[in-house]
C-alpha positions, 0 to 999 in steps of 0.5 A, a space after each residue: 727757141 734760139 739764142 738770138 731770139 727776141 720776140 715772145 709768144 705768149 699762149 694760155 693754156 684752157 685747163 678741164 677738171 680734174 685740175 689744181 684751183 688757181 692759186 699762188 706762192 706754190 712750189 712746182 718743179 719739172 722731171 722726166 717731162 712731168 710738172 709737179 705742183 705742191 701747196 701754195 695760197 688761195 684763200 687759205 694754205 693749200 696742201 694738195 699736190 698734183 703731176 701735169 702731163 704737159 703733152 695731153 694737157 692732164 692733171 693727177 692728182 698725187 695723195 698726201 694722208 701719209 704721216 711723211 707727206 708735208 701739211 699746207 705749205 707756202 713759199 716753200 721750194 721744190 727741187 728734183 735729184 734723181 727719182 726723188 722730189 725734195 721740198 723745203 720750208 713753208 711750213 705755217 705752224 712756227 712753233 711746230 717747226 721747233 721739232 721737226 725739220 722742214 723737209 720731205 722727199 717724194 719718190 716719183 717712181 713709188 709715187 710716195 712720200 718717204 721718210 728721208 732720216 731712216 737709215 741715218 746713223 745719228 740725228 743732226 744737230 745742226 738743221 736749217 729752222 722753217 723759213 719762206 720766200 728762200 731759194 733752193 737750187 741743186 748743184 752737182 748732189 747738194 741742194 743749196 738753200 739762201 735766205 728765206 723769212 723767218 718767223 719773229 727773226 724776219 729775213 735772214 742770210 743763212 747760206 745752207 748745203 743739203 747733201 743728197 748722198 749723206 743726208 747731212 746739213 751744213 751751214 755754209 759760214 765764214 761768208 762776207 760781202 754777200 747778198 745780206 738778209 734776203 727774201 722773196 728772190 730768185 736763183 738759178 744754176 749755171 756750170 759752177 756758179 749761182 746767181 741770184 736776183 731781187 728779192 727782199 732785204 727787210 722791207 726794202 726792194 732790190 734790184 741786184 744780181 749776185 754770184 756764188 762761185 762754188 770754187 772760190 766759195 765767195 760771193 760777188 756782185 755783178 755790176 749793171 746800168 740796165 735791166 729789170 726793176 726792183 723785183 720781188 716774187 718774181 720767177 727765174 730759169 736757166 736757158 742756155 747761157 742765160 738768165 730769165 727773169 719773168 714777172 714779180 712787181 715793184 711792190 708785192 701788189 703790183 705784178 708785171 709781165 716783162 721777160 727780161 734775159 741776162 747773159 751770163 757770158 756777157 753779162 748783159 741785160 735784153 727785154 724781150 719783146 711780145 710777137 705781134 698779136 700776143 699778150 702776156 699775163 701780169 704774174 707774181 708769186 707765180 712758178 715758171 718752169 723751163 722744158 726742153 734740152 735747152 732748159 737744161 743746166 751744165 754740168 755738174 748740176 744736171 744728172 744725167 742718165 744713160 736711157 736704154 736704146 736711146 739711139 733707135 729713138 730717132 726711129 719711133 714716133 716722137 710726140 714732141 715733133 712740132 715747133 713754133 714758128 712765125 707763119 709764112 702768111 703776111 704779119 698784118 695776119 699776125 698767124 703763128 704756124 706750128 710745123 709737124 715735122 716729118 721723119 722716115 716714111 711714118 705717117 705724121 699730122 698734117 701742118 696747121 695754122 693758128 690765128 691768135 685772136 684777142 677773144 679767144 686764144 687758141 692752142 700752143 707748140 704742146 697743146 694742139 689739135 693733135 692730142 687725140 690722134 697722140 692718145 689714139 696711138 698710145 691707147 693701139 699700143 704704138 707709143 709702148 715704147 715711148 716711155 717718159 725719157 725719150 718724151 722728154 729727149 724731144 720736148 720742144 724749148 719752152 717755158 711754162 707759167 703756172 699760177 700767181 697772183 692776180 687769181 683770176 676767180 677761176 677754179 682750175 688753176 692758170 697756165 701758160 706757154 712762152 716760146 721764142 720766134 
């Protein structure tokens, strides 16, 4: 991708068993190059939780039988901190929410649920009650939680801080001229600020976009004359200095599937168009997950981690050595090539062209036809070495959609990939 980008390729993603079903209002996160995948609804609350290797298009799914794992969850939220994975709210059981409070912490290295109040000196009192349709955002070592519904209180405008290090909860008060009661929006990170859009006051749609800034700790709102809809259940990433805004609806039953980008600096709205021959699915209460550096955000909210002899990376065979790029053939082909670049004297794949047909569409800059050479070098031993930071070093600028409304009546669960051209 590129800053200046404006056209979209859209490409779904066939998944094989085993997969998660189809499904909607989950919760998914991206760390170390892996997306995680926790709960949500098909026709009933759902609580199985499954890690997605985006390079071989894999499903595992993780156990949950521990007494410190979450039971069905939806609408709840799904961040990551370090080697840990926080979950928050979506809880289904109000009444069962009285007594325990609505978070569970995962460690991604032991691949384990955890109890995250052992060690504590003293139990809290002052926690956040079980909510659904919030949003959850780190920022430097807090999580910051907005909103949310909340059984027989309905939407409200709580503004809480989780500190990562302390354990400790604090409601953030005092705060005046604010979104106000707030459900089924979106919030992203971007250097010290957070911004958040749409969502739900009561019954009543929104179209606004505010701005938290940690510094003068106040909210302000961003005034606009163009832009996207009234908006809920809809997804939003950070991507370099600006906002995407991907599907939601209007309604609640009425989803779409524009893209719309929101410069932060500028703070100007663009909708970005399809590439000629891609469509894009309609989505609501879906996850959307940004790969790649670019995906990343600023500091203080990113932690960085230093990767032993990451300078002789540039040395190694890199999975992630191709981009996307309109094909060089005429645009009545309307082809996307997908470039193998070529590093040293290693032996790389060869270039190949894909021809995006309506009836069956083919591939993706993560999912080509390479995969088996991929696993036949990993399976020789060649990517020991290759460990999952360096993976993700060089993960090519994409975004993925995973699940959503409409299901479509199938098992395993939707996936999609967008990349700028």
């Amino acid at each position: 991708m590129s800053q200046g980008s404006s056209a979209c390729l859209w490409i779904p993603v066939s998944q094989h068993c085993p997969a998660p079903c189809d499904r909607f209002k989950h919760a998914s996160c991206a760390h170390n190059g892996h997306v995680y995948l926790l709960g949500g609804r098909e026709k009933c609350s759902l609580s199985d939780f499954w890690k997605y290797n985006v390079v071989c298009n894999e499903w595992v799914e993780i156990s949950c039988n521990s007494e410190e794992a979450p039971d069905e969850l939806e609408e709840h939220t799904m961040v990551a901190y370090q080697e840990f994975l926080y979950v928050f709210g979506g809880m289904q059981d109000s009444a069962y929410t009285n007594s325990k409070i609505p978070l569970w912490v995962f460690d991604t290295v032991k691949e384990l649920w955890i109890n995250w109040k052992t060690g504590s000196e003293n139990v809290q009192e002052v926690t956040p009650a079980n909510r659904k349709g919030h949003s959850a955002v780190t920022f430097g070592s807090s999580m910051y939680v907005y909103g949310g519904y909340i059984d027989i209180r309905g939407s409200t405008k709580e503004f809480w801080k989780f500190d990562f290090e302390s354990r400790v909860w604090s409601l953030l008060s005092g705060v005046q001229d604010g979104p106000g009661p707030r459900h089924c929006h979106s919030a992203v990170t971007h250097q010290d600020c957070i911004y958040l859009y749409g969502g739900l006051q009561g019954l009543r749609e929104k179209r606004d976009l505010w701005r938290w800034c940690t510094t003068s700790q106040n909210w302000s709102c961003i005034k606009f004359h163009s832009g996207p809809s009234k908006l809920v259940g809809h997804s939003a990433v950070l991507y370099k200095d600006s906002m995407l805004i991907y599907g939601g609806g209007e309604t609640q039953s009425s989803p779409q599937n524009s893209l719309w980008s929101f410069n932060l600096k500028t703070n100007t709205w663009m909708k970005l168009p399809l590439l000629p021959g891609s469509t894009s699915p309609c989505r609501i209460y879906h996850c959307s997950i940004g790969l790649g550096l670019s995906f990343q955000p600023t500091a203080p909210n990113i932690h960085c981690r230093v990767i032993p002899n990451s300078h002789n990376i540039s040395n190694k065979l890199r999975p992630f050595k191709n981009k996307c790029l309109p094909s060089h053939s005429t645009l009545q082909e309307n082809c996307i090539e997908l470039q193998t670049l070529r590093a040293d004297n290693r032996k790389f794949l060869p270039d190949f062209t894909i021809a995006l047909k309506e009836s069956k569409p083919m591939g993706s800059c993560l999912t080509f036809e390479n995969q088996e050479a991929v696993s036949e070098k990993r399976n020789s031993g060649g990517l020991a070495e290759e460990t999952e930071d360096t993976m993700f070093l060089h993960m090519p600028d994409l975004l993925l959609v995973v699940g959503g409304k409409p299901l479509l009546g199938q098992h395993a669960i939707s996936v999609w990939h967008m990349t700028l051209a």
